[in-house]
ZAGULUM-147506 format. One record per atom (N, C-alpha, C): residue number from 1; atom name; x, y, z. Coordinates in Angstrom, 2 decimals. Layout:
BEGIN
PT    nr   atom        xx        yy        zz
PT   NUM     CA         X         Y         Z
...
***
This chain:
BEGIN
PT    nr   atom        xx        yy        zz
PT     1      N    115.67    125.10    101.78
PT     1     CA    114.36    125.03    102.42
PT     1      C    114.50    124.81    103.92
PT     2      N    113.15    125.32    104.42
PT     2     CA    113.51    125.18    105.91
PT     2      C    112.77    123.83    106.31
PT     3      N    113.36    123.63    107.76
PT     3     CA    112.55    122.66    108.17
PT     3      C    110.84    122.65    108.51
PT     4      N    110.49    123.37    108.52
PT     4     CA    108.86    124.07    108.77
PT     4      C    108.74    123.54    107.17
PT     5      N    109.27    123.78    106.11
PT     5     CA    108.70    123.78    104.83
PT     5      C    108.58    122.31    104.27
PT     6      N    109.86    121.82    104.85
PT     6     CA    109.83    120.45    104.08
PT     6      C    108.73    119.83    105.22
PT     7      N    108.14    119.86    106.21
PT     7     CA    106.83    119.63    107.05
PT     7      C    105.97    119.73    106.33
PT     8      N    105.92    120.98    106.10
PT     8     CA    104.67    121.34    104.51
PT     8      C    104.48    120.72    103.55
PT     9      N    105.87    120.16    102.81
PT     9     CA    105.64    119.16    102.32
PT     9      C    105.62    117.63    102.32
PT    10      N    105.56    117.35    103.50
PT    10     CA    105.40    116.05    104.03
PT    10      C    104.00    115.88    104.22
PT    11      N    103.51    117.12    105.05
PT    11     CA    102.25    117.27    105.43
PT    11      C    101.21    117.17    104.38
PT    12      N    101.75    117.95    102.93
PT    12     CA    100.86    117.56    101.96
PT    12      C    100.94    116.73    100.83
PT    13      N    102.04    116.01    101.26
PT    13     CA    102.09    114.41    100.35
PT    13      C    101.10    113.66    101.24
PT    14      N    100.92    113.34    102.42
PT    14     CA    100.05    112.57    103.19
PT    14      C     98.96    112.74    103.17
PT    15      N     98.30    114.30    102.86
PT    15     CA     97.10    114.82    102.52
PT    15      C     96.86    114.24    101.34
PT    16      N     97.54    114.31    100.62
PT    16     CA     97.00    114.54     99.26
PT    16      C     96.89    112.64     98.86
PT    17      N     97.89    111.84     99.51
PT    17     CA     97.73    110.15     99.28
PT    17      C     96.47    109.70    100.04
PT    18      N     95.85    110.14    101.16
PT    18     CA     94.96    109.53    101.74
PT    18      C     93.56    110.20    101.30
PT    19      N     93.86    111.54    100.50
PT    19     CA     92.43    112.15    100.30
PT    19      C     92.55    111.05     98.89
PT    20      N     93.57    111.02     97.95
PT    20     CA     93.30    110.14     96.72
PT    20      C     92.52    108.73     96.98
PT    21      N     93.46    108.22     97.98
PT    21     CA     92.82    106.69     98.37
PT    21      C     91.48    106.68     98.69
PT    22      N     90.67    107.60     99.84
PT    22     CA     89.22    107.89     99.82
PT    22      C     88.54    107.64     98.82
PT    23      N     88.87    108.60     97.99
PT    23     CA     88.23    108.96     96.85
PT    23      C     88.03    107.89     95.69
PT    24      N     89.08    107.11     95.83
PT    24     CA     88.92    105.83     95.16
PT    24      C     88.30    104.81     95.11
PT    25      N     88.42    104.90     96.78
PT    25     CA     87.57    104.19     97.44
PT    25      C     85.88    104.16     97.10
PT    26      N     85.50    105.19     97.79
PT    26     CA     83.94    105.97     97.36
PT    26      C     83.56    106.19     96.09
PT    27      N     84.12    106.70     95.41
PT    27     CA     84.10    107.75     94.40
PT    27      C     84.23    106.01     93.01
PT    28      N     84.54    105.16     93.03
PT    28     CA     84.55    103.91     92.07
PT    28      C     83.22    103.64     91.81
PT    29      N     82.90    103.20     93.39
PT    29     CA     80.97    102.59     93.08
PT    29      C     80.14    103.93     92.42
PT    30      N     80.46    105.04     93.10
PT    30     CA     79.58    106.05     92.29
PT    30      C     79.70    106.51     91.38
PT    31      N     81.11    106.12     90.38
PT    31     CA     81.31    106.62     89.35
PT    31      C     80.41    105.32     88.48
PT    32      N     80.52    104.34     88.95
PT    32     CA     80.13    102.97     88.51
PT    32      C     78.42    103.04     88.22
PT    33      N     77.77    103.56     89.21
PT    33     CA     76.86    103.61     89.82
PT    33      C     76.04    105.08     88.47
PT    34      N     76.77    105.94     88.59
PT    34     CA     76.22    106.98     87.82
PT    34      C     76.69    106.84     86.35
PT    35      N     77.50    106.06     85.67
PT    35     CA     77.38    105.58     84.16
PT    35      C     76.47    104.41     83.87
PT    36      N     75.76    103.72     84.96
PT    36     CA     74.91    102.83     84.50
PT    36      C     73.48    103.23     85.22
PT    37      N     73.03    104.07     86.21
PT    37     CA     71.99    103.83     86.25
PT    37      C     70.84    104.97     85.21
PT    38      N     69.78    104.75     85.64
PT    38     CA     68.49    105.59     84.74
PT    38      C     67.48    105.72     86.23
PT    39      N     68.30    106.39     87.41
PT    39     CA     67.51    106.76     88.57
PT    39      C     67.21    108.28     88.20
PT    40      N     65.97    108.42     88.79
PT    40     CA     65.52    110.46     87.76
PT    40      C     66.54    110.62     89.31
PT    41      N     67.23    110.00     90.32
PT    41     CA     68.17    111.03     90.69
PT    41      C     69.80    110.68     90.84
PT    42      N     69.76    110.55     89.28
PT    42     CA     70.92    110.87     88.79
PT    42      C     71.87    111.62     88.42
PT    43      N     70.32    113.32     87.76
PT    43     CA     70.81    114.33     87.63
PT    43      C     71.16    115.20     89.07
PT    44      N     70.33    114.80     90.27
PT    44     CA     70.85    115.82     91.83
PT    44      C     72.26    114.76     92.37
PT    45      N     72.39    113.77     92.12
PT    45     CA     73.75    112.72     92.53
PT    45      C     74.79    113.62     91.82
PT    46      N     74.57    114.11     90.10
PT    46     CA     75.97    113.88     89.38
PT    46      C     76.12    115.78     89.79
PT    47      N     75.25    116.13     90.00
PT    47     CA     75.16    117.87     90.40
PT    47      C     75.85    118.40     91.48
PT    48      N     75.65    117.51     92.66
PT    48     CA     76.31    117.19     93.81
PT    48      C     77.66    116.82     94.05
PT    49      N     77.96    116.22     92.83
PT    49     CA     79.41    115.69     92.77
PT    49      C     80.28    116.77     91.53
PT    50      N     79.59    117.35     90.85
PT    50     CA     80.26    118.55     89.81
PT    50      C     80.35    120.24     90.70
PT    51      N     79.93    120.13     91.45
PT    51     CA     79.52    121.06     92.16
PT    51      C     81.00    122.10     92.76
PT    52      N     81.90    121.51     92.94
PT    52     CA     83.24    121.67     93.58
PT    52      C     84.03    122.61     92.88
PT    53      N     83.58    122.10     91.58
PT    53     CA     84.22    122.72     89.81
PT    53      C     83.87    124.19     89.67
PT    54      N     82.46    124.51     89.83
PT    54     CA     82.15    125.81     90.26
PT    54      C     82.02    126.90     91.23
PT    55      N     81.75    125.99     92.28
PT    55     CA     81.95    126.75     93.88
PT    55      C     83.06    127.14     94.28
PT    56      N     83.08    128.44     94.84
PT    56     CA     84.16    129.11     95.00
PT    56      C     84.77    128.25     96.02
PT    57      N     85.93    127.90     96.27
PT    57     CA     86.77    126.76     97.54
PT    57      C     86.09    127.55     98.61
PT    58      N     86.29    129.11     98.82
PT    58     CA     85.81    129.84    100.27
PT    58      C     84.35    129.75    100.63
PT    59      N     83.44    129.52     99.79
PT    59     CA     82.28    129.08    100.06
PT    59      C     81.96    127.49    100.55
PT    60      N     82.50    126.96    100.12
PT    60     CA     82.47    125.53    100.47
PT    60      C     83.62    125.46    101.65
PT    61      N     84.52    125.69    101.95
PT    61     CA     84.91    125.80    103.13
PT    61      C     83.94    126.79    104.34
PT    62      N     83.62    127.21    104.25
PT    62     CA     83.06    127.97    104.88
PT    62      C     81.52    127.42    105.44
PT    63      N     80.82    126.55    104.47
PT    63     CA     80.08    125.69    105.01
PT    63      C     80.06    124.53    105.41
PT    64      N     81.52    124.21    105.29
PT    64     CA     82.40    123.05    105.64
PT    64      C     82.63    123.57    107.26
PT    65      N     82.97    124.55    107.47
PT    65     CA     83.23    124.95    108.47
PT    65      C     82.35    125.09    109.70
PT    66      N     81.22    125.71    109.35
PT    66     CA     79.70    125.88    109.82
PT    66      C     79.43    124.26    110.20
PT    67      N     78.84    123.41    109.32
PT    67     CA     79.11    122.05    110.18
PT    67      C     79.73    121.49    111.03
PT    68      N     80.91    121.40    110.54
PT    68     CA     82.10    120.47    111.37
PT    68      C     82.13    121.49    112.57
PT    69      N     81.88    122.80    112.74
PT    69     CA     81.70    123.17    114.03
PT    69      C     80.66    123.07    115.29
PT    70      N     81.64    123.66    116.71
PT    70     CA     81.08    123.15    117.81
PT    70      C     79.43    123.20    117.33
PT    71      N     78.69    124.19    117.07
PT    71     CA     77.55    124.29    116.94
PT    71      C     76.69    123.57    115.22
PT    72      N     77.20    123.09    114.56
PT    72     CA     76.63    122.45    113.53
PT    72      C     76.52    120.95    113.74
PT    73      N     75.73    119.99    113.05
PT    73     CA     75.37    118.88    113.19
PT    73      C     76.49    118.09    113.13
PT    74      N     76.93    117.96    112.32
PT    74     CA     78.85    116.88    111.83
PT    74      C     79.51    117.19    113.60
PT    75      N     79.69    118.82    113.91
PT    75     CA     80.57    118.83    114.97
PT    75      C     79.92    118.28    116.11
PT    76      N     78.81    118.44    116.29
PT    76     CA     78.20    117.72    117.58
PT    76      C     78.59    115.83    117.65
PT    77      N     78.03    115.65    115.98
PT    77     CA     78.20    114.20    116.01
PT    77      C     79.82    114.16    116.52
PT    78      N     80.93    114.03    115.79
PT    78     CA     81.78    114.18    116.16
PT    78      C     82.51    114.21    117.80
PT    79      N     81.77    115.24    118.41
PT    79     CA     81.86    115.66    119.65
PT    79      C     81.15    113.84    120.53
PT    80      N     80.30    113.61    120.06
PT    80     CA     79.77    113.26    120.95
PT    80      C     80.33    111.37    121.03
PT    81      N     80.66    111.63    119.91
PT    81     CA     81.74    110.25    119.71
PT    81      C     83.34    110.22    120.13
PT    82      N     83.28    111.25    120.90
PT    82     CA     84.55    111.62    121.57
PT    82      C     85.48    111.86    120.70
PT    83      N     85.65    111.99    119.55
PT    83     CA     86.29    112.56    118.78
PT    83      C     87.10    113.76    118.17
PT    84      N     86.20    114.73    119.15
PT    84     CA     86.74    116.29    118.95
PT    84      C     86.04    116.79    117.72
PT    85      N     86.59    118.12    117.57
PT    85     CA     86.18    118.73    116.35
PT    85      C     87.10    118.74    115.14
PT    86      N     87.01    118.69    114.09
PT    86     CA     87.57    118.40    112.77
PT    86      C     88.62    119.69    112.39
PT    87      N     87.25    121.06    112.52
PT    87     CA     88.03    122.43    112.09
PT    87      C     89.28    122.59    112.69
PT    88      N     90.48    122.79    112.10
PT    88     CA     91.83    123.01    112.57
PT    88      C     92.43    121.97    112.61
PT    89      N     92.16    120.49    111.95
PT    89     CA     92.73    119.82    112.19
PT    89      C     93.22    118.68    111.05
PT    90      N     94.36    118.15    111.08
PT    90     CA     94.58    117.40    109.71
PT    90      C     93.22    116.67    109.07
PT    91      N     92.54    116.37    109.54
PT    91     CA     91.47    115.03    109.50
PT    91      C     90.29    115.92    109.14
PT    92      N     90.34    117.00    109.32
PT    92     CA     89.57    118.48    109.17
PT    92      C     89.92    118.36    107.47
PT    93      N     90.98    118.77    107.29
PT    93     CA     91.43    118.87    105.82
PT    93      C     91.56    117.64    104.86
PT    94      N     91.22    116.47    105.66
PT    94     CA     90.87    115.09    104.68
PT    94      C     89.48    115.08    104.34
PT    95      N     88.46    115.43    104.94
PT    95     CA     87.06    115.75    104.59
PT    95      C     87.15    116.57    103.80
PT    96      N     87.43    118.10    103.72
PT    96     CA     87.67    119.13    103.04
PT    96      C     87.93    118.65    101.64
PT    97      N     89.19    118.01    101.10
PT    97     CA     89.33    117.75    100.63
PT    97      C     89.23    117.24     99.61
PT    98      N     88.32    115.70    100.41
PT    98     CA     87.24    114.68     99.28
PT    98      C     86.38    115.16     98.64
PT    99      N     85.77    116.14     99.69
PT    99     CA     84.82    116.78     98.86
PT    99      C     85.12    117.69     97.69
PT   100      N     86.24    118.51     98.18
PT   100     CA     86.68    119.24     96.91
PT   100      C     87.12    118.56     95.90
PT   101      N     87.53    117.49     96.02
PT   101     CA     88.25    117.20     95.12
PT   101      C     87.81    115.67     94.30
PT   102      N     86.54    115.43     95.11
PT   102     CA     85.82    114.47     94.50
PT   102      C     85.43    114.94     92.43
PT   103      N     84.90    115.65     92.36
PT   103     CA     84.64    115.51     90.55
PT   103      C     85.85    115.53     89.66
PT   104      N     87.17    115.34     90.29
PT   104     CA     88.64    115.11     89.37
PT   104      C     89.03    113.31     89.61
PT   105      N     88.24    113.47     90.81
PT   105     CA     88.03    111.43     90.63
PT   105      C     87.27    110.70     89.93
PT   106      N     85.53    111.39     90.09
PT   106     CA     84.67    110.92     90.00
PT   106      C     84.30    111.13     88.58
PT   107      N     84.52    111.69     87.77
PT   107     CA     84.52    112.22     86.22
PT   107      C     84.84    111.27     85.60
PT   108      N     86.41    111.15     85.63
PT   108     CA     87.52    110.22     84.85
PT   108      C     87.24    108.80     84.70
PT   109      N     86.42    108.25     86.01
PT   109     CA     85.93    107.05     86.23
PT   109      C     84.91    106.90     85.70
PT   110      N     83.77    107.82     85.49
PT   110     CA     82.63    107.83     85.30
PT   110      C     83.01    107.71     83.78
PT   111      N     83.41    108.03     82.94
PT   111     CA     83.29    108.29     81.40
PT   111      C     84.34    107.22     81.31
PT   112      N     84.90    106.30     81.98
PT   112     CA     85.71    105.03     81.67
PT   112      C     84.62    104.04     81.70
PT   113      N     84.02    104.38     82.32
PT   113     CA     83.15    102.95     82.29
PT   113      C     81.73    103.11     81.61
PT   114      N     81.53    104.69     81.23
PT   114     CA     80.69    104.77     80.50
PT   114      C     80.97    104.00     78.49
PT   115      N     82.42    104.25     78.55
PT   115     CA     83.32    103.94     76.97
PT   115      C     83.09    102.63     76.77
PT   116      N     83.11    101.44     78.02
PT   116     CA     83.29    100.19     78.26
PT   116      C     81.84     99.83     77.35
PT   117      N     82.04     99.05     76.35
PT   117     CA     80.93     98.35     75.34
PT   117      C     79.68     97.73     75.97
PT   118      N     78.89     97.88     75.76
PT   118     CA     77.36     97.22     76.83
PT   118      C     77.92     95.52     76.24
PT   119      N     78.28     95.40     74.98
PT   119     CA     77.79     93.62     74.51
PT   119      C     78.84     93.04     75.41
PT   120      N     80.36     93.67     76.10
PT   120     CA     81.24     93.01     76.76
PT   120      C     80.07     92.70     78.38
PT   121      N     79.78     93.69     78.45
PT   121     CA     79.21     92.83     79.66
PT   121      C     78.25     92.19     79.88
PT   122      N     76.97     92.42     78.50
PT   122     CA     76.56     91.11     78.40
PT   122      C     76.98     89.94     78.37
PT   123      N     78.19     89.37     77.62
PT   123     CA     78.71     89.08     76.88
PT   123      C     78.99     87.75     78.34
PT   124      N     79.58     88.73     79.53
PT   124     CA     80.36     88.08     80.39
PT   124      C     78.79     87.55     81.35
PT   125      N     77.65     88.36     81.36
PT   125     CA     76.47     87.64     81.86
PT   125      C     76.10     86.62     81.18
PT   126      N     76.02     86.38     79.99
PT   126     CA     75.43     84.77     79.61
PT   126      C     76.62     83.73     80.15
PT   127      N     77.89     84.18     80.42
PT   127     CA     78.97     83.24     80.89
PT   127      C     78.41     82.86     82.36
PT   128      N     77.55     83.50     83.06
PT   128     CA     76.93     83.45     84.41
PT   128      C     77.67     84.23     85.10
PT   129      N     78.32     85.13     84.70
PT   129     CA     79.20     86.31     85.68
PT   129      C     78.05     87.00     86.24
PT   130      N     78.05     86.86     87.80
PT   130     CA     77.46     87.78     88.57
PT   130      C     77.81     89.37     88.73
PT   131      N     76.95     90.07     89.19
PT   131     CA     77.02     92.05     88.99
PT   131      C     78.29     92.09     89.45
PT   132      N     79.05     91.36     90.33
PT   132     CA     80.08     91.88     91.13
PT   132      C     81.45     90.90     90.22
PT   133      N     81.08     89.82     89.70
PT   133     CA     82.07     89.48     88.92
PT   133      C     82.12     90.40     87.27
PT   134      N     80.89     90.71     87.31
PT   134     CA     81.20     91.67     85.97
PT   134      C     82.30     92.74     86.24
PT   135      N     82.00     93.13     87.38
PT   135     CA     82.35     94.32     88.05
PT   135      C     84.17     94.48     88.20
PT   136      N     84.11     93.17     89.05
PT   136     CA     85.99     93.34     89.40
PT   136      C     86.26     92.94     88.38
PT   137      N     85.80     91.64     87.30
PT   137     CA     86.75     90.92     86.37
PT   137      C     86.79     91.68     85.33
PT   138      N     85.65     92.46     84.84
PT   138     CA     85.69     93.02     83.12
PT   138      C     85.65     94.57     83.56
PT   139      N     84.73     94.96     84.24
PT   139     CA     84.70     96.78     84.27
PT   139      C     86.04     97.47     84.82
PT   140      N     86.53     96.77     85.92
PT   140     CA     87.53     97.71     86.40
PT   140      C     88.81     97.52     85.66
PT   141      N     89.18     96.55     85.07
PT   141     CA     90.58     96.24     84.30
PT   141      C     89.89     96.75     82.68
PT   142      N     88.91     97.29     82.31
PT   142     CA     88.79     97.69     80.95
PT   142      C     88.86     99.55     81.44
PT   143      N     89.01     99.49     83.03
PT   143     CA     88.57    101.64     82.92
PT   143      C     89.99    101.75     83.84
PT   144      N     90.93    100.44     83.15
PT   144     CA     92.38    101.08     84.16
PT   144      C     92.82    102.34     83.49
PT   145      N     92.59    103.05     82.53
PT   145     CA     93.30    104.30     82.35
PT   145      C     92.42    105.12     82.82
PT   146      N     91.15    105.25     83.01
PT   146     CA     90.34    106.42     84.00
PT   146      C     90.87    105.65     85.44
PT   147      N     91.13    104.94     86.03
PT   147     CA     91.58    104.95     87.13
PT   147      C     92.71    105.52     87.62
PT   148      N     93.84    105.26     86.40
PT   148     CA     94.79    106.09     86.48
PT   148      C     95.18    107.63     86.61
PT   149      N     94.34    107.93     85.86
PT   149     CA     93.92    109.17     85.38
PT   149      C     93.57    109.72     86.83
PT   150      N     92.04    109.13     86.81
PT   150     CA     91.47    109.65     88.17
PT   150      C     92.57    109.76     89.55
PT   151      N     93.78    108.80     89.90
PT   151     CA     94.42    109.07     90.92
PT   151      C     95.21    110.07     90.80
PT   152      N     95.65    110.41     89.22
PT   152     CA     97.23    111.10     89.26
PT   152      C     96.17    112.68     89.73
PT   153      N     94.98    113.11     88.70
PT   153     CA     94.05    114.27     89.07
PT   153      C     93.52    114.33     90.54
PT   154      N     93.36    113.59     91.13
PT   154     CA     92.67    113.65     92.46
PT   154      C     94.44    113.98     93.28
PT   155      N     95.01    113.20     93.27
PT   155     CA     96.60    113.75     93.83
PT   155      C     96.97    114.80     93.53
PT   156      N     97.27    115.60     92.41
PT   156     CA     97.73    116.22     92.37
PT   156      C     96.15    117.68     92.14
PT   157      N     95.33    117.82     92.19
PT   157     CA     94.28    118.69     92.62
PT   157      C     94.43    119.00     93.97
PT   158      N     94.60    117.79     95.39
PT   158     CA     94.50    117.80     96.55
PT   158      C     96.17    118.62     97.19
PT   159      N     97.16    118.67     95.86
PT   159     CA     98.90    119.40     96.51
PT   159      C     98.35    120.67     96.63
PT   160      N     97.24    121.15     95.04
PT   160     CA     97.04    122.16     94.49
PT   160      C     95.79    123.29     95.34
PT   161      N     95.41    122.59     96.11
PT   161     CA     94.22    123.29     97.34
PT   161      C     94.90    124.57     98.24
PT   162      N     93.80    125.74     98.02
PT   162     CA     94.26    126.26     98.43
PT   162      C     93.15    127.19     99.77
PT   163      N     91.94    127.78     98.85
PT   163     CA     91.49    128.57    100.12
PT   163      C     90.51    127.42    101.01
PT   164      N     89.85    126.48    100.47
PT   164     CA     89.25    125.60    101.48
PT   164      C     89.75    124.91    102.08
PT   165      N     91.26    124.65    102.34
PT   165     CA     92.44    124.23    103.57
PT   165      C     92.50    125.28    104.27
PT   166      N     92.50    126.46    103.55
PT   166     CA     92.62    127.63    104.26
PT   166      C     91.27    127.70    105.92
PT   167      N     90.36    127.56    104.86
PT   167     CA     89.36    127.78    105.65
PT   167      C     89.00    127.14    106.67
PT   168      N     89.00    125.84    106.76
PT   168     CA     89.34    124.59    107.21
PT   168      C     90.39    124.55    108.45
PT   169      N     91.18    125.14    107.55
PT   169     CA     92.52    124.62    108.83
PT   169      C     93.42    125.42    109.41
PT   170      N     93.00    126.86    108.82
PT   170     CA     94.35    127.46    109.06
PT   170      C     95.32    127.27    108.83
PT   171      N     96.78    127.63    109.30
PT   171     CA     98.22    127.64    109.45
PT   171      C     98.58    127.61    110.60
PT   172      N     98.41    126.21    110.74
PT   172     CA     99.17    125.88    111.88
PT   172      C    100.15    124.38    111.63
PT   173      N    101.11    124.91    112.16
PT   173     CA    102.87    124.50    111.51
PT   173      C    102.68    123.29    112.17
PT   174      N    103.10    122.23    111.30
PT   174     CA    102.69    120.49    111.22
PT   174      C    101.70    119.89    111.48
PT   175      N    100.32    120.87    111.79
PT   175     CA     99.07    120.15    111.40
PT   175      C     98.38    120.53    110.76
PT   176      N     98.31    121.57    109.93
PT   176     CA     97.03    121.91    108.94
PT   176      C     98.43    122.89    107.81
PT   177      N     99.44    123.42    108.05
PT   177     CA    100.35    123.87    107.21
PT   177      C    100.83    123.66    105.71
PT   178      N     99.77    123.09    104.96
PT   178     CA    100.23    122.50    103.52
PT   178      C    100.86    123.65    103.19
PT   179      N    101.33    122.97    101.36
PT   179     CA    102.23    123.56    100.54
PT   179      C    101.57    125.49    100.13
PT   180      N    100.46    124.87     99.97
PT   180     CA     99.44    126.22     98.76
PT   180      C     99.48    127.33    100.61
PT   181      N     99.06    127.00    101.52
PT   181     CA     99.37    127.75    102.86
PT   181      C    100.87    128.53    102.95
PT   182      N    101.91    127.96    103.00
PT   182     CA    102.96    128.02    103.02
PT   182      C    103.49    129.13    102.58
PT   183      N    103.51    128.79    101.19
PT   183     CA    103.70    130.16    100.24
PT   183      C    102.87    131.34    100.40
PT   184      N    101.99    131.00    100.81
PT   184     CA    100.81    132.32    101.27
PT   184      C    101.67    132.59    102.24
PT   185      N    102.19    132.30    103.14
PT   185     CA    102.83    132.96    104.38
PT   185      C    103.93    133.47    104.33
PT   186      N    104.72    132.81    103.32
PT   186     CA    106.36    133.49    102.77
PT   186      C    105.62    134.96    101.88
PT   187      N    104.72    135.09    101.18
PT   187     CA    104.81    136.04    100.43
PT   187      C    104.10    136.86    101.85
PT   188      N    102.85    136.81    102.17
PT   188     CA    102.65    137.41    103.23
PT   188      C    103.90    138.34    104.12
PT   189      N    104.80    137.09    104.46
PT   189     CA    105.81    137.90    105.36
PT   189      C    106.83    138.26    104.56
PT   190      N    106.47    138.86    103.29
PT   190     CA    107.82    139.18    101.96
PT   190      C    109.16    138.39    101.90
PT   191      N    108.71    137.22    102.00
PT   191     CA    109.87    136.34    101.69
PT   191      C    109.96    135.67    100.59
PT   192      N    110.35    136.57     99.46
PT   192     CA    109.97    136.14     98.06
PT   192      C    110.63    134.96     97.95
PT   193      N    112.06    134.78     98.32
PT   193     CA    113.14    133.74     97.90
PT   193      C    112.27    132.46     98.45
PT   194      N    111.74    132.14     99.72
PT   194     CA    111.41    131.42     99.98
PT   194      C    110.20    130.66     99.46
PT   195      N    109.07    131.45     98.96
PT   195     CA    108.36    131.87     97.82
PT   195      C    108.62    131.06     97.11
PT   196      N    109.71    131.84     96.07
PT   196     CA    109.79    130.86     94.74
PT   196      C    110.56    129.63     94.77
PT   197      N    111.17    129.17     95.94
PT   197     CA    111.56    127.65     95.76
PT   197      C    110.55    126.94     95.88
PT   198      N    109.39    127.19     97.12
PT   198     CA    108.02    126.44     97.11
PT   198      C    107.16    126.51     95.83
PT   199      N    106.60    127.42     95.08
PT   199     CA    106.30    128.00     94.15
PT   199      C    106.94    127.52     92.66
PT   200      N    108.38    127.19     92.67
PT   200     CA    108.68    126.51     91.34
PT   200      C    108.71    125.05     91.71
PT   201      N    109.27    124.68     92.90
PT   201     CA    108.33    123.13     93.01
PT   201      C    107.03    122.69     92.49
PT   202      N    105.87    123.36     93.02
PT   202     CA    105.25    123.51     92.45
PT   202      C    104.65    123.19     90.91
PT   203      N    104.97    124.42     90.33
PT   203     CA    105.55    124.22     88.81
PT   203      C    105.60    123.44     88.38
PT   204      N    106.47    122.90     88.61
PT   204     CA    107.01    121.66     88.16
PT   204      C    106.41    120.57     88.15
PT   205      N    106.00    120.00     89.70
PT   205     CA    104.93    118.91     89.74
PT   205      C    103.95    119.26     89.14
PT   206      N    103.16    120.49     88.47
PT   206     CA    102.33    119.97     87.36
PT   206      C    102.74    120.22     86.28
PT   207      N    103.81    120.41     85.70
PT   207     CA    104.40    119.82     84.32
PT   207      C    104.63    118.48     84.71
PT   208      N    104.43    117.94     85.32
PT   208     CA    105.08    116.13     85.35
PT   208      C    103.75    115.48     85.76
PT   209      N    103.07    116.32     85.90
PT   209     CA    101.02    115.81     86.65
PT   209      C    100.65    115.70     84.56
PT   210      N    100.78    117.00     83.34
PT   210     CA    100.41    116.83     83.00
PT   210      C    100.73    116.05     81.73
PT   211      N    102.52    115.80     81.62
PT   211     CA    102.77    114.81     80.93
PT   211      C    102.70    113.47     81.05
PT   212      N    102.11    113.40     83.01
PT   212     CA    102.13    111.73     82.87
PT   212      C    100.16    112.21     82.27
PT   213      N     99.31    112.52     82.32
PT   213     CA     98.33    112.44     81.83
PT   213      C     98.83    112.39     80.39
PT   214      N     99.21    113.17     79.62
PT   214     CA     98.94    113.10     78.20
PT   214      C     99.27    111.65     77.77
PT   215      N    100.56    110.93     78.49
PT   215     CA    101.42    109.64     78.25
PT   215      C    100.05    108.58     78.84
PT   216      N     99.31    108.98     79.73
PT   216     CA     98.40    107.95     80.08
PT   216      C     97.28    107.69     79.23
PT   217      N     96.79    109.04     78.70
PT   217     CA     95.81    109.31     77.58
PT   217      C     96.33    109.20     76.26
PT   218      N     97.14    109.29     75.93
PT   218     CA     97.64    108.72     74.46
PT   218      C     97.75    107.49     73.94
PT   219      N     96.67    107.44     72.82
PT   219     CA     96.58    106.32     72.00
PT   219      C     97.39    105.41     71.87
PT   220      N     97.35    103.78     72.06
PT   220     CA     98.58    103.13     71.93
PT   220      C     98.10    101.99     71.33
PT   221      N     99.22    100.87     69.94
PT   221     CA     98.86     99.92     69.55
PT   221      C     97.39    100.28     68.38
PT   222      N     96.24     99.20     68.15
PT   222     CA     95.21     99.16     67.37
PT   222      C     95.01    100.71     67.76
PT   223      N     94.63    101.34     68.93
PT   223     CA     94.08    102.34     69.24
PT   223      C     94.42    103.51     68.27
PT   224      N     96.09    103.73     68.34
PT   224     CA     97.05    104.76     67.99
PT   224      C     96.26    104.49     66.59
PT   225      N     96.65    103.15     65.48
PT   225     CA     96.34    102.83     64.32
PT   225      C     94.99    103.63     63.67
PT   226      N     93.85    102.98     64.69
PT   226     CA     92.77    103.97     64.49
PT   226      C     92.78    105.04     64.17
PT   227      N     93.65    105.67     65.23
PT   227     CA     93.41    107.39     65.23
PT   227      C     93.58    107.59     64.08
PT   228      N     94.44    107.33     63.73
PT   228     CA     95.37    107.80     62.41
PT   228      C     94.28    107.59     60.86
***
């Protein structure tokens, strides 16, 4: 591999750890937020956040783009906070990102804490546990395998991006250059060999994305017993 490539992949291990962490970030309360409430806008919240799943990446980049530019609202704000503009730029492709890649976070979490028993958290309110002690002490340590879940999918969705980085960021070599770019440019410039070493990397990391899921999702202890 060349040095430009292993950039690529430096470039999109860092992408892909800080778009996960976001997402964890954000994407907890609203997963939290949309298995418990009964707001009538629940159904435009959870629509908004499934939305990614169906939209073509080039469409959503593309109005990703339209904003964050000189002439759209995001780029002005931006601009005017001295900040610059986003399009073409790593920090360009961390927005991009969340958004794309928000309903492989926000799902996993959401149906973990939807599983979580209503009488446990009653259970912990007559103890006088406040919303936020329900919250850290019983909800989030009972939805550690949708959390899990949710990071290894949100990581490895964000290696797997391809035309809304595109759109976003271009190819430009150590700041917007990810992995899924890369290989577009080796095959582009018929460099198959180079190609398939990026390309069976690849591969690979999601055979190991989807056996640590099955190993995370597989029944264990009383659970396993059940199944059976």
């Amino acid at each position: 591999m060349t040095p430009a490539d292993w950039t690529a992949v430096r470039l999109t291990a860092q992408l892909a750890a800080l778009t996960t962490l976001l997402l964890l970030l954000a994407g907890t309360p609203l997963a939290w937020w949309l298995s418990r409430t009964r707001s009538p806008f629940k159904p435009l919240v959870a629509s908004f956040v499934t939305m990614p799943l169906v939209l073509p990446p080039t469409v959503l980049g593309f109005y990703l783009l339209l904003l964050m530019g000189p002439q759209g609202p995001v780029g002005q704000f931006t601009q005017a906070l001295g900040l610059g503009r986003l399009p073409f730029t790593f920090w360009g492709l961390v927005v991009a990102s969340v958004l794309y890649s928000m309903p492989f976070v926000v799902q996993p979490l959401q149906q973990a804490f939807e599983a979580i028993p209503e009488r446990v958290l009653e259970a912990a309110a007559t103890l006088r546990a406040s919303p936020a002690d329900r919250f850290f002490s019983v909800a989030l340590p009972l939805a550690r395998p949708g959390l899990l879940t949710a990071s290894v999918l949100g990581f490895a969705h964000t290696v797997g991006e391809f035309g809304v980085v595109l759109m976003i960021g271009g190819n430009i070599p150590g700041e917007t250059r990810v992995l899924s770019v890369a290989i577009y440019g080796h095959v582009e410039a018929l460099e198959f060999d180079a190609a398939h070493r990026l390309a069976g990397g690849m591969v690979a990391f999601a055979m190991v994305v989807l056996v640590a899921l099955y190993m995370l999702n597989r029944p264990t202890g009383r659970a396993a017993e059940a199944a059976r």
